[in-house]
N, C-alpha and C positions, 0 to 999 in steps of 0.2 A: 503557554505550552508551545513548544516548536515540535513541527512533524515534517520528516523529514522520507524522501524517494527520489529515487537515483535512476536515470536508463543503465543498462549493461549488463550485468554480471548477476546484478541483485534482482529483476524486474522480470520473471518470466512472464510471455505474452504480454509486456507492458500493463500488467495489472497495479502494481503499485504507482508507475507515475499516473496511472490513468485516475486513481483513488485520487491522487493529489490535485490533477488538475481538476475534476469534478468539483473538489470544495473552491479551489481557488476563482474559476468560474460562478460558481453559484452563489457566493459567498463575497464576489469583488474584490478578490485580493489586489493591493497597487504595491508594485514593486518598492522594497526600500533599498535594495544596494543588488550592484552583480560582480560577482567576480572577475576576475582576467581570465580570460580563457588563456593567452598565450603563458600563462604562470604554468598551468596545471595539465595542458593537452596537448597530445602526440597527435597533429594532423594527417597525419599518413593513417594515425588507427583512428579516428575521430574526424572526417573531414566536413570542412563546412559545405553548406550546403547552399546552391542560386537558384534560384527561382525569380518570377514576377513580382513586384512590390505593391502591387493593387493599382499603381496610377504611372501604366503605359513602360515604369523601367525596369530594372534588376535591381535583386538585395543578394548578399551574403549572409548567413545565419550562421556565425556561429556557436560550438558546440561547453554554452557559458553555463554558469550554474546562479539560479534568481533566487536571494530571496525577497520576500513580499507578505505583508502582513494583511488576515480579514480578522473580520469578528461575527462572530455566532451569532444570528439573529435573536435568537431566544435566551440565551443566558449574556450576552454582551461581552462572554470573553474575549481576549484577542486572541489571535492565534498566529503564531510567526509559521510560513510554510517557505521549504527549502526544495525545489524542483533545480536539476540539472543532471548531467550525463557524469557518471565516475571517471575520475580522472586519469592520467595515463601517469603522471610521476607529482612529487610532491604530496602525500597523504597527509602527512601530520603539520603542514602547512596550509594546506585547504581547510582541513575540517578544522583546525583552531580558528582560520581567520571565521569561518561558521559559528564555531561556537562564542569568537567576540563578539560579535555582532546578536547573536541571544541574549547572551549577558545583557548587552547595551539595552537591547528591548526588555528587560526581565526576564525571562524565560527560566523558568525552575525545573520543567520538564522537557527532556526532548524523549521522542514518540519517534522510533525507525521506523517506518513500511520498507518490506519484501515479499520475495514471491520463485519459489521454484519449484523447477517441475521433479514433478513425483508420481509414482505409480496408484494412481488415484481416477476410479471413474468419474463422468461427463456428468451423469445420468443422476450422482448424489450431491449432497449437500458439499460443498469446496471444503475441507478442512483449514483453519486459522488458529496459526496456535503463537501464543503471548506467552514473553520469555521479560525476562529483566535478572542481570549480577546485581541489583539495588534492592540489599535487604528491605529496607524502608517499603521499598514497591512493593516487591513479594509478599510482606505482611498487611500491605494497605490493601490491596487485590485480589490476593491468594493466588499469585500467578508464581512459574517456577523458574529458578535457573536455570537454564542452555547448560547441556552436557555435548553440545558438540564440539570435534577438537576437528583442526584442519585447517585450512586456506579458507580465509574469508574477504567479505569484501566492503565498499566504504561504508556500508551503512555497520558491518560489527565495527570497524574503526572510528567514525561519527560515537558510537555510542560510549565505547569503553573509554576514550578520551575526554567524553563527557560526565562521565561516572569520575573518573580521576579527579575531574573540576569541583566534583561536587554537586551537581547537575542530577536529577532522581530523570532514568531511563529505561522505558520499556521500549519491548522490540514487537512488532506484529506483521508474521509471514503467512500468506496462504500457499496451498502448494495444488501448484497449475497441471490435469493431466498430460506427463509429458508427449502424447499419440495427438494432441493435439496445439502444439508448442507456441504456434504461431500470432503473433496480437492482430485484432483485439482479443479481449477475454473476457468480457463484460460480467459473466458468473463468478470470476476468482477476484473481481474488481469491486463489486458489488458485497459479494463475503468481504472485503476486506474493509469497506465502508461501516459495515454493520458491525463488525468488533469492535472500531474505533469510535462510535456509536458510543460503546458503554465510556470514555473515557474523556471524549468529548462532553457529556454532560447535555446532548440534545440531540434531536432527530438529528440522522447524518441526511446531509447532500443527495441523494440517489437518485432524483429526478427519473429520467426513464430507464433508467439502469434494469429495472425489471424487467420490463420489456423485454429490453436487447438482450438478457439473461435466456430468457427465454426462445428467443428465436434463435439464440445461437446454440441453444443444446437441442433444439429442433434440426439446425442444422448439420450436427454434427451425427444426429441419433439417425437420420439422410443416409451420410457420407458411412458411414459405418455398416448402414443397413445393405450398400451397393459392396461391400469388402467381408466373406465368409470370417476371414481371419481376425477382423479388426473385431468384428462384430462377436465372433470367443472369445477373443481377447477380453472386449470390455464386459462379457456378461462373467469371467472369472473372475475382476476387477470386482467387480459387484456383489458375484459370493464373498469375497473375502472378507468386503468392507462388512458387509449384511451381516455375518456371521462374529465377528470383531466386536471386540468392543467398543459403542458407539456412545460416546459424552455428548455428542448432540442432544440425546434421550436420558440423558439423566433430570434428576429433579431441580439439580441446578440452573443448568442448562433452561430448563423447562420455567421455574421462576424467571430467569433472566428477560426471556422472551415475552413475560407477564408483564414486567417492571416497563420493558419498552413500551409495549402495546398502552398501557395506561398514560408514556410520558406522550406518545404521540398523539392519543384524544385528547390528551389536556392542553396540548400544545396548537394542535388544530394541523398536525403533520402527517394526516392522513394514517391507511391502514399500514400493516409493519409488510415491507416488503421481502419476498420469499430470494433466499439465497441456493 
C-alpha cells in the first residue's frame, strides 16, 4: 500500500501531511528515493527555506517530495509513504515517476489523504469521507465514487493516473472548519488517522493526538466564546449538523467502532481514541 499527502492546495490546516508524518515518525519510515525539486517547482511560488543545521551552520531545505518506506508493527505490512509539497509544473511527470517507484516496491494500492475546509463545526466529530473511481474498491469497501466535477489538485491526479496503471485507489479527505483554517489541526488529523485505521489493517499511529485534539477545540471553544458572532456562528453550525443526517450514528458506523475497539485490546493498542 502506498499512502500518499501533499502540502498546498490539498492539506487544509496541514492535517493530511500531519497524518503522514505521524505514521512515518512512529513507524520509522527510512527514505527510499526523493525527487528533484528543480524538475517539478516554481521557487518564486515554493521558496526554499534557511535556517540552522543543528551543528553552529546554515542549511537550505528545499521544497522536494520523499518517498520512504515503514512497516506496520502488528501485521508486518510495508507501507510505501509519499510526503512532499504539490508541485508548480510537470504533473503527469511527477506523479508517474511516483507511481514508478510503487510499482518497483509492489504497491497494488495507492491511499490519497486530503483535507478541506468546509462549513463544519469545532465542537463535533470532523467528518471523513472515502471516495474511490475503482469498481473493485467500492465493492471490496462499500465506499462510493466522487461526484465532484472542477479543478482539482495532485493528489485527484496521483490517483486517476494510478487507476489508468491499474493500481486499486481510494481517496480519504476530512473537511477542516474553515473559521478556523490555520495549521495545526490535530482534530481533522487525527479523524483522518482513524479512517485509515480501517484500511491499514491495525491501530493507526495517534500517539498523543488525542490530547492535542482536545486542547485545541478547547482552545478554539476560548477564542469563540470572546467573539458574539463567531460564537452564532458556530452554535448554527451545530444545529445544522445535529439536525442532519448523521452516519457517525448509524449501525454501521457504530459496528465499525466495535470491530476497532476489539482489534486494539487484542492488539495491546490501548483504548480507541475519540475524534
Amino acid at each position: 500500500m502506498l499512502v500518499a499527502a501533499f502540502e498546498g492546495w490539498n492539506d487544509a490546516g496541514s492535517s493530511a501531511t500531519s497524518a503522514l508524518a505521524q505514521i512515518a515518525e512512529v513507524w520509522g519510515a527510512h527514505t527510499h528515493r526523493t525527487l528533484d525539486p528543480d524538475d517539478f517547482h516554481d521557487f518564486q511560488v515554493n521558496r526554499p527555506m534557511v535556517g540552522p543545521d543543528g551543528s553552529g551552520g546554515r542549511t537550505l531545505t528545499w521544497p522536494s517530495t520523499t518517498i520512504s518506506v515503514s512497516v506496520g508493527p502488528q501485521t508486518g505490512r510495508r507501507i510505501v509513504l509519499v510526503q512532499g509539497v504539490e508541485p508548480s509544473t510537470r504533473w503527469r511527470t511527477y506523479c508517474n515517476q511516483i507511481l514508478d517507484a510503487a510499482e518497483e516496491l509492489g504497491v497494488r494500492t495507492v491511499v490519497c489523504l486530503g483535507a478541506l475546509l468546509a462549513d463544519v463545526p469545532h465542537t463535533r466529530p470532523i467528518p471523513v469521507q472515502t471516495s474511490s473511481e475503482d469498481p473493485t474498491v467500492q465493492a471490496l469497501l462499500g465506499v462510493e465514487g466522487s461526484d465532484y466535477e472542477g479543478p482539482t489538485g495532485i493528489v485527484g491526479v496521483l490517483s486517476h493516473l494510478a487507476y489508468e496503471r491499474g493500481i486499486h485507489t481510494l481517496n480519504v479527505w476530512a473537511a477542516v472548519p474553515h473559521y478556523v483554517a490555520q495549521p495545526p489541526s490535530p482534530k481533522a488529523t487525527l479523524a483522518i488517522l482513524m479512517a485509515l485505521e480501517e484500511f491499514l489493517g491495525e491501530p493507526a499511529p495517534v500517539g498523543e493526538l488525542a490530547e492535542d485534539a482536545k486542547a485545541w477545540q478547547l482552545g478554539v471553544d476560548e477564542l469563540a466564546e470572546d467573539d458574539p458572532e463567531v460564537a452564532e456562528y458556530v452554535r448554527q453550525l451545530e444545529e445544522a449538523k445535529d439536525t442532519a443526517e448523521l452516519p457517525e450514528a448509524s449501525g454501521e458506523a457504530i459496528a465499525r467502532e466495535f470491530e476497532r475497539y476489539l482489534r486494539r485490546r487484542d492488539t495491546g493498542g490501548g483504548p480507541v481514541a475519540g475524534s
